[in-house]
N, C-alpha and C positions, 0 to 999 in steps of 0.2 A: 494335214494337221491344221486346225484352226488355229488364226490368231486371233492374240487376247488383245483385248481391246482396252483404251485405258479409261475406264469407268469407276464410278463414285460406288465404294461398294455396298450404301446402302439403297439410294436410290436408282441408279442403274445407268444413269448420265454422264455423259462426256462433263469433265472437271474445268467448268466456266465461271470465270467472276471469281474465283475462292481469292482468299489471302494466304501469304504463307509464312508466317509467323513458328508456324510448328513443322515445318516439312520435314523436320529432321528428325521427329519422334521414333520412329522405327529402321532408321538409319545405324547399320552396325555399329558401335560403338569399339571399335575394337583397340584402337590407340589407349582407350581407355584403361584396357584390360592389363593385368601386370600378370602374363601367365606362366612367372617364375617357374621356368622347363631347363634351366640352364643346371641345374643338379640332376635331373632326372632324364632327361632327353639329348644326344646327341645329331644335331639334325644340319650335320654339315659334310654327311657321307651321299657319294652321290654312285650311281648306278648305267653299266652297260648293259643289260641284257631284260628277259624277264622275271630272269632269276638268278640272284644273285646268289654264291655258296662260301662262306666264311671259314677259317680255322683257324685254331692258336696250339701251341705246347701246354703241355699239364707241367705241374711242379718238376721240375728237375728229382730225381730221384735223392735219397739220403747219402750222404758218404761213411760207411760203417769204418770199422776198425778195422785194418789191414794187419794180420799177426805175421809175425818172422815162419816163413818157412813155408806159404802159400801162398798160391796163386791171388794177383789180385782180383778183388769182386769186380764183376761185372754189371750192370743196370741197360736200361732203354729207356726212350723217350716216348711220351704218349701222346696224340694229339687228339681233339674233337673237333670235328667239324659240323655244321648246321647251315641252313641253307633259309632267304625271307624270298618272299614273291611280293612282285609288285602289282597292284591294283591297280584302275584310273578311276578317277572323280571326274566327277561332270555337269552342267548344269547351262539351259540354253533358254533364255527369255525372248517371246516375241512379242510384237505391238504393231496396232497397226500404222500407216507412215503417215493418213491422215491427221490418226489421233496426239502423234508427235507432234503436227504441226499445228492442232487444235490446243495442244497440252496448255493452259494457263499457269501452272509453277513454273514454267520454263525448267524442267528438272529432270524432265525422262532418262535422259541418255546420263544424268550425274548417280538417278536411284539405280540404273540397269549397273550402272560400273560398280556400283557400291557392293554386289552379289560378289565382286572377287573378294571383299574381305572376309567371304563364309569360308573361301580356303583357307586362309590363315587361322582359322582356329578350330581346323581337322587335326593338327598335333595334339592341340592340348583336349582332344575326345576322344583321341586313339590313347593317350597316356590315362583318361579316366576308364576308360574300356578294360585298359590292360591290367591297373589296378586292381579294379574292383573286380576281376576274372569274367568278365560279360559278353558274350555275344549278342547280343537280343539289338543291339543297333541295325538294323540292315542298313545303314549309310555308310557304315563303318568296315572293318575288317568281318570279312566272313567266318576265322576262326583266331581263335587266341593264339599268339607264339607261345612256341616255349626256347627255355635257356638252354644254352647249350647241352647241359645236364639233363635234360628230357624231362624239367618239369616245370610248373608255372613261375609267374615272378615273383609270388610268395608262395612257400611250401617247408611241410616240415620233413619230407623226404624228399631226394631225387629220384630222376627216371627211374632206377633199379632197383627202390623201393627202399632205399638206405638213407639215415641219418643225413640230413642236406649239409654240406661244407663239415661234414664231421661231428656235430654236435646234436643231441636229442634238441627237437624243435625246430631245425633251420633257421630260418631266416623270420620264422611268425612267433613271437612273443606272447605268452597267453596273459592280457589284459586281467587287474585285479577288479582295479572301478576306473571310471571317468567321469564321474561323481563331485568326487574332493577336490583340492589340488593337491595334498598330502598321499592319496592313491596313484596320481598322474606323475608324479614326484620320485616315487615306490620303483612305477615301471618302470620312467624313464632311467633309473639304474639300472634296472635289470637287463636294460635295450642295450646300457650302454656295454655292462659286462658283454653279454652275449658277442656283441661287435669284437671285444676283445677277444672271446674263446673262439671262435670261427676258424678251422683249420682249409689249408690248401689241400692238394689230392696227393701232396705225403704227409700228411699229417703234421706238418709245422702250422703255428701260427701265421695266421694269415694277414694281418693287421697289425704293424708296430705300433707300441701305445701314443709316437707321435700323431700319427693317423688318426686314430680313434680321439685323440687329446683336440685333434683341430675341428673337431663338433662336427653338426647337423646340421641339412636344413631339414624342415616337417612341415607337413602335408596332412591336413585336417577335415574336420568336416566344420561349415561355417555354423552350425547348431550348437559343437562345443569349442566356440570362443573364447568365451568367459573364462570359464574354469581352466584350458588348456594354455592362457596368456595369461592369466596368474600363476600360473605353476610356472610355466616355462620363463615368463620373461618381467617378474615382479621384481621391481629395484625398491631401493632403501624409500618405505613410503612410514609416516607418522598417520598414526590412528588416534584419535579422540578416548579417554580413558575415561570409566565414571569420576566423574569430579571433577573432569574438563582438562586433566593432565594426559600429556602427551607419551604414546606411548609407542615406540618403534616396534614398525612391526615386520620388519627382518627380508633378506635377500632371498630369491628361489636359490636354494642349494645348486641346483640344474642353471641358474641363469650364465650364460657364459657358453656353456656347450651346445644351448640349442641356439644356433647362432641365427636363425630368420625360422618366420614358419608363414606358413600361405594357407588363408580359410576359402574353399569353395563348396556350394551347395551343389555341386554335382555329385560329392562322398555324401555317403548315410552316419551317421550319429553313430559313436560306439567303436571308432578305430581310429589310431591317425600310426602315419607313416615318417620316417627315419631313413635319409641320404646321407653317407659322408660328404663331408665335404674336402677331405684328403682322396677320396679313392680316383686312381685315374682314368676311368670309364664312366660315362651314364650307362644306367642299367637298358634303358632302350634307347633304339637308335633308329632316325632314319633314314631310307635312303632313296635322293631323286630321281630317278629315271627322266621323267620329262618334269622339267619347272614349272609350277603357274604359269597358266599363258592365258591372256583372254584376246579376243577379238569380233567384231563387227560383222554381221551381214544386213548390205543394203542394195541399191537400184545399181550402183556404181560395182560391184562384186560377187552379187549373187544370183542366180537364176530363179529360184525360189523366194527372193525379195521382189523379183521383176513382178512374176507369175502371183504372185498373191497379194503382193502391194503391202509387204510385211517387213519391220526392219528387226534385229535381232543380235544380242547378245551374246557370248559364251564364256565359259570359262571350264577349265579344263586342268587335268594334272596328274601324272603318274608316277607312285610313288610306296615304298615298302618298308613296312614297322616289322622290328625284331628284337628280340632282348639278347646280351651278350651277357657277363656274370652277372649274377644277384647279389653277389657277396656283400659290397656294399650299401645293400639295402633293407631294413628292416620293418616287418609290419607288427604293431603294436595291436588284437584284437581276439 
């Protein structure tokens, strides 16, 4: 395998004389990043095998009316079980060891280590992947999970082709506009009923109204900002009246229950999503098999550093995304 040598990528030159004023332009920024996963991602399940296999109990069954003079009813317990696989990530920079030592930023070994922060934000790609129902990443997962109930993380039936959690629609809200904030406003009751009507697999409610009462976070696309944080999150603001008189222009009805929202331009324009933030699961979850790991090959540990006069990078990481209920989550589109 050749190594890459550390060259000016226009002119073709070893990087002499420069300043470095900007070295940090393309330097992940990931500290940066606030990739609000704490509603929607549980990522503190860790993993023995290559495959892990999960189960839980279905609702408890009903307790009917027991009449004088009969036998009491009998019932059983149901359980489903699902199973995620784990994948490994990976990624291994070489250079050559004179060009290290030609390097003028004095930076090589600071830019190769910086590659480990592209692992940390493989969750929040596999949670836009899963979303927006996408395979088309090949860096990503090979195929979509589904939820225990055999179907995706939004859907308006489950795997058996029935009503999802009991109610026409499941978990997907059909959007009026995104337009107004009086239409954003509309749905966001309709999201919020809906979270209330949601039955378990015997048909009780699923969601006590303190649950539902202790709001959302939502998950946007960063194109409807504007509209989606006037509706959702507008406080007591005064507006200018003709004639220069002050005129209040009122609370979002919804402000209160959407309790945070997070804009990224990785969603498309025309949906936004709905977390409890009472329910006691994330909708996905992952799980580590092996942690981030990076490590070095140089003169001093590698035989292929000896032989090529190459030093080198890696990082590494094995790890499996799954969805467990959907109940508490709703898509608005």
């Amino acid at each position: 395998m050749a190594v890459t040598a550390l060259v000016d990528a226009r002119t073709g030159s070893i990087l002499a004389g420069v300043r470095t004023e900007f070295i940090n332009i393309y330097r992940p920024q990931i500290t940066k990043i606030d990739l609000a996963l704490t509603s929607i991602l549980d990522a503190g399940k860790t993993s023995t095998g290559a495959v892990e296999r999960y189960a839980y109990p279905e609702s408890p069954p009903n307790v009917p009316r027991w009449d004088k003079g009969n036998e009491i009813p009998r019932g059983s317990f149901t359980y489903r079980q699902w199973s995620v696989v784990n994948h490994r990530w990976g990624k291994a920079i070489d250079w050559d060891s004179d060009d290290a030592d030609d390097d003028q930023l004095k930076a090589l070994v600071a830019q190769a280590t910086s590659m480990a922060d592209r692992l940390a934000i493989i969750p929040f790609r596999v949670v836009m992947q899963i979303i927006q129902a996408t395979s088309s990443d090949p860096d990503l997962l090979p195929a979509l999970p589904l939820a225990p109930d055999g179907a995706a993380m939004f859907s308006t039936t489950d795997g058996a082709a029935a009503n999802r959690f009991g109610v026409s629609g499941g978990n997907v809200v059909g959007i009026t506009s995104i337009a107004t904030e009086a239409a954003v406003e509309r749905d966001t009751f309709r999201a919020k009923l809906r979270f209330r009507s949601l039955l378990d697999t015997a048909g009780q409610r699923r969601w006590p109204n303190p649950v539902v009462d202790m709001g959302v976070v939502a998950l946007a696309s960063a194109a409807d900002e504007e509209v989606l944080t006037k509706a959702w999150l507008r406080g007591p603001v005064t507006q200018a009246a003709t004639g220069g008189a002050g005129v209040a222009a009122g609370v979002s009805p919804v402000m209160g229950w959407v309790k945070d929202v997070r804009f990224t331009s990785e969603l498309p324009t025309g949906a936004y999503y709905f977390f409890l933030v009472g329910a006691p699961y994330q909708p996905i979850f992952k799980q580590a098999r092996e942690a981030a790991n990076v490590y070095f090959g140089d003169r001093s540990n590698s035989d292929r550093s000896r032989d090529q006069n190459a030093n080198s990078f890696y990082v590494r990481e094995r790890a499996g995304y799954g969805l467990t209920n959907c109940d508490g989550c709703l898509k608005v589109a």
